[in-house]
Backbone as a chain_set.jsonl record, in Angstrom:
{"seq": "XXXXXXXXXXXXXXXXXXXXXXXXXXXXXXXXXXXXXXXXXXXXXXXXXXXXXXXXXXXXXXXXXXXXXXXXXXXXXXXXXXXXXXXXXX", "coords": {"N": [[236.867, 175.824, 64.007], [234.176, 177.855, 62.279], [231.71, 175.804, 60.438], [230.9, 175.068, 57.378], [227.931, 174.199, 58.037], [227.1, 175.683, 59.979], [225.343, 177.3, 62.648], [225.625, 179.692, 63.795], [226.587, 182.591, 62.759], [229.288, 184.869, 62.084], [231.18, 184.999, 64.073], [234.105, 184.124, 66.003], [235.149, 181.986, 67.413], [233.439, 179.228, 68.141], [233.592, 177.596, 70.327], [232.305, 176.933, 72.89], [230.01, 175.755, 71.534], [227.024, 173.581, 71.605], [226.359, 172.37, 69.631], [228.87, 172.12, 67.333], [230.593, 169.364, 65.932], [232.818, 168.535, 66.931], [232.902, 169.387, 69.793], [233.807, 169.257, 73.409], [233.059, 167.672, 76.2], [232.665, 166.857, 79.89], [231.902, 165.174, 82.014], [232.272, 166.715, 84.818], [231.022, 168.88, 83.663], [228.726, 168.191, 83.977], [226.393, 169.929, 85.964], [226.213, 172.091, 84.691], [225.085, 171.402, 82.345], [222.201, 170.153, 83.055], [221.126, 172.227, 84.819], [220.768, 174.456, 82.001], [218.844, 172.739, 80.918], [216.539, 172.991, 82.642], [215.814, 175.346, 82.505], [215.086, 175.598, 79.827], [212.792, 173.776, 79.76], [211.236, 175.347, 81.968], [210.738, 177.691, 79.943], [209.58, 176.714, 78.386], [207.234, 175.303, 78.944], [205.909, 177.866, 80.146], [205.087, 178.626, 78.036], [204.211, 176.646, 76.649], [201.423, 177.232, 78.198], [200.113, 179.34, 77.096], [197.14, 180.584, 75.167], [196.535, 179.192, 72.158], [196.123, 180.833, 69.779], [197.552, 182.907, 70.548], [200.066, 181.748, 71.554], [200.678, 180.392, 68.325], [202.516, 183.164, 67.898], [204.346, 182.797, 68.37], [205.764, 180.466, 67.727], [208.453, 179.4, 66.221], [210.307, 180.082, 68.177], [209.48, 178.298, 70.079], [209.424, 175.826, 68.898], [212.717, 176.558, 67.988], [213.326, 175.679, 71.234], [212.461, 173.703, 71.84], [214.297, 171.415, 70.223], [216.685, 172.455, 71.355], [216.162, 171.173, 73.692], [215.9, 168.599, 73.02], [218.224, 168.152, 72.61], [220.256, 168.649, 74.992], [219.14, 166.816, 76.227], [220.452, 164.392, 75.191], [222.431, 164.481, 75.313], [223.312, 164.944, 78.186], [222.358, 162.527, 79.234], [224.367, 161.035, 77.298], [226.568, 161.727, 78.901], [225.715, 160.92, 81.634], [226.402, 158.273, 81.607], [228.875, 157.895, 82.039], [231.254, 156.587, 83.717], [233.391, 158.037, 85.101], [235.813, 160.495, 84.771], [235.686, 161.122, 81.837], [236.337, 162.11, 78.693], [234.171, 163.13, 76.541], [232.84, 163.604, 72.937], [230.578, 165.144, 71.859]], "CA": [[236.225, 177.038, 63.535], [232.624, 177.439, 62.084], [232.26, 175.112, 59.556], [229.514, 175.629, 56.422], [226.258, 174.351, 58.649], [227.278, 175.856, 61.696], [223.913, 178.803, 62.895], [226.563, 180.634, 64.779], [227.343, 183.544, 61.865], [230.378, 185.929, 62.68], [231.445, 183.759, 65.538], [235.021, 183.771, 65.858], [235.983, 180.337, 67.575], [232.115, 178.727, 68.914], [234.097, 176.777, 71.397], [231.161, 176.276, 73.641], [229.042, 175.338, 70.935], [227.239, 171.7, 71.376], [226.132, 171.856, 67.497], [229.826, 171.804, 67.203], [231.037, 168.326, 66.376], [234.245, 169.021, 67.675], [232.538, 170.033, 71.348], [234.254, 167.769, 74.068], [232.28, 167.777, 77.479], [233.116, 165.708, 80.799], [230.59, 164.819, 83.481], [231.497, 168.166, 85.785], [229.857, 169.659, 83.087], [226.893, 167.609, 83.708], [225.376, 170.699, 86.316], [225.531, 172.913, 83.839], [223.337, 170.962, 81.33], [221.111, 170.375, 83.516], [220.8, 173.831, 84.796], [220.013, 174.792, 80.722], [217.791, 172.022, 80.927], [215.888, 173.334, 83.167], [215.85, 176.594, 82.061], [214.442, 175.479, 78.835], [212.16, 173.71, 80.254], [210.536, 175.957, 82.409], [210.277, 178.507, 79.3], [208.573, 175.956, 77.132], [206.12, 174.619, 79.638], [204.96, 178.779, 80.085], [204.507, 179.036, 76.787], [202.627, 175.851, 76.517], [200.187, 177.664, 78.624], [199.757, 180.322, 76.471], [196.634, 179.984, 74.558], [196.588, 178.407, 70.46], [196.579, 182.192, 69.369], [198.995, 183.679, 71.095], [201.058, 180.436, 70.835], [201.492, 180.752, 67.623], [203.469, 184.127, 67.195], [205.728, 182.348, 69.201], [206.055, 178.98, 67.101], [209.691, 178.934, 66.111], [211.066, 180.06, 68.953], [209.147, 176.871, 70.753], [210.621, 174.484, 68.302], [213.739, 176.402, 68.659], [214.05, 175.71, 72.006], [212.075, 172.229, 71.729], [215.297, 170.951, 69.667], [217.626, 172.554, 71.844], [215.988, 170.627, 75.082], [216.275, 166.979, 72.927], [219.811, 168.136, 72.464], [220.489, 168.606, 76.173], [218.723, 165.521, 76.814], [220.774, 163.294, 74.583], [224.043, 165.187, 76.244], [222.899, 165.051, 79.69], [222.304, 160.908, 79.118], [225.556, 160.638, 77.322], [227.58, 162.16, 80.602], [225.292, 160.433, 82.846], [226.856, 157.107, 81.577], [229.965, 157.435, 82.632], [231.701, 156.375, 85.41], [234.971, 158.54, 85.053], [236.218, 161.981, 84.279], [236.268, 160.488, 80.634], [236.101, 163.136, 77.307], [233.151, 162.58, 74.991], [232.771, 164.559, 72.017], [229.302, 165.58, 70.895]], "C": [[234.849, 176.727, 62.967], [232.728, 176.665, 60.763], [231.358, 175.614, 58.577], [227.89, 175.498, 56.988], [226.385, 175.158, 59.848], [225.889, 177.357, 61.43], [224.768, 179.586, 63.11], [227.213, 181.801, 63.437], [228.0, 184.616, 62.401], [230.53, 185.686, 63.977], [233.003, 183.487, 64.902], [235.434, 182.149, 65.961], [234.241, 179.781, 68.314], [232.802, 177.445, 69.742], [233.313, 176.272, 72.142], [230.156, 175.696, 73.123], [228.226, 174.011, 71.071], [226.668, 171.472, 70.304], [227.475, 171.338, 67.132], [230.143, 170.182, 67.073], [232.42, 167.965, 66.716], [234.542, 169.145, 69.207], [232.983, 168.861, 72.55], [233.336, 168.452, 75.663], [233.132, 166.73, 78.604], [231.774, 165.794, 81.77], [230.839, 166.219, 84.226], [231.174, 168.955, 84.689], [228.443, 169.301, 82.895], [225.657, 168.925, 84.699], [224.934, 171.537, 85.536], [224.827, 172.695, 82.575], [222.321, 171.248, 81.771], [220.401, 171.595, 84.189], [219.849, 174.631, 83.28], [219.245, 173.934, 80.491], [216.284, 172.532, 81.721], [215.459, 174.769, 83.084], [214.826, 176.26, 81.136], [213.079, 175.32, 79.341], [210.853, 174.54, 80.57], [209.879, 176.894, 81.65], [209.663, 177.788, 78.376], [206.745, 175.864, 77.977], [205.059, 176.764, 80.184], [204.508, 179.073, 78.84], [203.759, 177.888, 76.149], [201.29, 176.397, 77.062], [199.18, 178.953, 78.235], [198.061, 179.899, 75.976], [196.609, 180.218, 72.958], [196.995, 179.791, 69.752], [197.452, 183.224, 69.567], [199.949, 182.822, 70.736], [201.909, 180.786, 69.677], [202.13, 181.738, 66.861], [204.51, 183.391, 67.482], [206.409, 180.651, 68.818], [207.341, 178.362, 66.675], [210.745, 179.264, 66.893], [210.811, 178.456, 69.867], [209.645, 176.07, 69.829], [212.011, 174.747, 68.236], [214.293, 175.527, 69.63], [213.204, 174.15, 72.769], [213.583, 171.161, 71.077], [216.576, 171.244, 70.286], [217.517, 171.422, 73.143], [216.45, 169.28, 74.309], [217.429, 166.818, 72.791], [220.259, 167.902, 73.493], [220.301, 167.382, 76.7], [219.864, 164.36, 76.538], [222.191, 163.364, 75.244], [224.171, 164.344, 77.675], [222.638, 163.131, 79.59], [223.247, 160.402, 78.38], [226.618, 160.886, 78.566], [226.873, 161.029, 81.277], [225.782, 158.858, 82.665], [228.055, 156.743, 81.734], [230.236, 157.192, 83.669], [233.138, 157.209, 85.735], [234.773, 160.225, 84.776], [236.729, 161.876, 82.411], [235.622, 161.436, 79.6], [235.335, 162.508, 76.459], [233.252, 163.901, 73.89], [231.013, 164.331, 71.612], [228.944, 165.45, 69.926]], "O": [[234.35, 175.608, 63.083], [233.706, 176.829, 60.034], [230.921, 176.729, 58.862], [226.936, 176.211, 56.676], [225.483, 175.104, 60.683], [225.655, 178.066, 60.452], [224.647, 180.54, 62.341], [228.427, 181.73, 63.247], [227.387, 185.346, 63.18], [229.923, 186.264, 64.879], [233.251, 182.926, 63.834], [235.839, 181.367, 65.102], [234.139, 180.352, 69.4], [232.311, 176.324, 69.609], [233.411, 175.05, 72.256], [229.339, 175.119, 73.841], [228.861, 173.1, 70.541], [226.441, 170.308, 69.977], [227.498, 170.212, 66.635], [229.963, 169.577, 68.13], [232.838, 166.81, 66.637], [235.617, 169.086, 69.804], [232.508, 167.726, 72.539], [233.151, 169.641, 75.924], [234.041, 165.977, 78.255], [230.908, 166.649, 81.956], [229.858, 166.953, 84.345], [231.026, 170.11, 85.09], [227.5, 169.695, 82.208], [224.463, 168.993, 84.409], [223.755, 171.875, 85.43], [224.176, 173.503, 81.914], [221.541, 172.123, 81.396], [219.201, 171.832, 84.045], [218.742, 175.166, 83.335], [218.598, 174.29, 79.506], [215.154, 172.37, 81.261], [214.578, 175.141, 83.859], [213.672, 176.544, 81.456], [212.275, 176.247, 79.429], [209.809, 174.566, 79.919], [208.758, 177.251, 82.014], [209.157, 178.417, 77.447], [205.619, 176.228, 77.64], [203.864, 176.834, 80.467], [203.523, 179.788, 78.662], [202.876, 178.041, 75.306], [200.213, 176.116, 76.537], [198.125, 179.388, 78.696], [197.679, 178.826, 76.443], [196.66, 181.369, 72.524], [198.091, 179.881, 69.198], [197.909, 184.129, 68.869], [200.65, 183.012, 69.743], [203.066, 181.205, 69.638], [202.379, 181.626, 65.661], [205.54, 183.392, 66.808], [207.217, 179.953, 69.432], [207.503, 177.142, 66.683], [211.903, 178.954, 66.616], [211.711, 177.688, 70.209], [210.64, 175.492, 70.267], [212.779, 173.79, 68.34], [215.259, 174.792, 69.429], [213.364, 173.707, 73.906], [213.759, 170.099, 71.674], [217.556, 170.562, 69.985], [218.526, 170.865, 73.575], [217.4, 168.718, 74.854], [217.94, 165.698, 72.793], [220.888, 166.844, 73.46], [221.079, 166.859, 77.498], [220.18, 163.546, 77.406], [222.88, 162.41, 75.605], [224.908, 163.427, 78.037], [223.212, 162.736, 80.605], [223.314, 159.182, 78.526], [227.382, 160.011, 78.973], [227.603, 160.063, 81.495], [225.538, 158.143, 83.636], [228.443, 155.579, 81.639], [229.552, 157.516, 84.64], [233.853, 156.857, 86.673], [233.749, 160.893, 84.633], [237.727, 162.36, 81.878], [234.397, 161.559, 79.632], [235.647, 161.551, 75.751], [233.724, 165.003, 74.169], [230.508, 163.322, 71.119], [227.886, 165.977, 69.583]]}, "num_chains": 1, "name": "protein.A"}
């Protein structure tokens, strides 16, 4: 269940969560990282192209979703080291 840091407020069970340290993954969930990897991605890199003033209305959604991508990353390179159908936890 949510614990005291958890973001997720009035969130019954955040089962999918990967803040969760509870969250277990396996490698066939490695497309769908990288899928939200790429997602991110793509919405960072248009809003890098914004310019400095516009930018920054939009400043904590980009470190939002700057901290979500190093999350994905660190995911997406824990899976990618297995060799099995083997349960990591997050």
């Amino acid at each position: 269940m949510n614990g005291s840091d958890c973001s997720l407020k009035s969130v019954a069970e955040p089962l999918s969560c990967i803040n969760c340290h509870g969250y277990v993954t396996t490698n066939q969930n490695l497309p769908f990282w990288k899928g939200l990897l790429e997602d991110i991605t793509v919405k960072l890199s248009k809003m890098y192209q914004l310019p400095i003033d516009r930018r920054e209305k939009y400043e904590n959604l980009i470190l939002n979703l700057e901290k979500k991508r190093n999350q994905l990353i660190e995911i997406i390179e824990k899976i990618s080291l297995l060799e099995s159908n083997t349960l990591i936890l997050v």
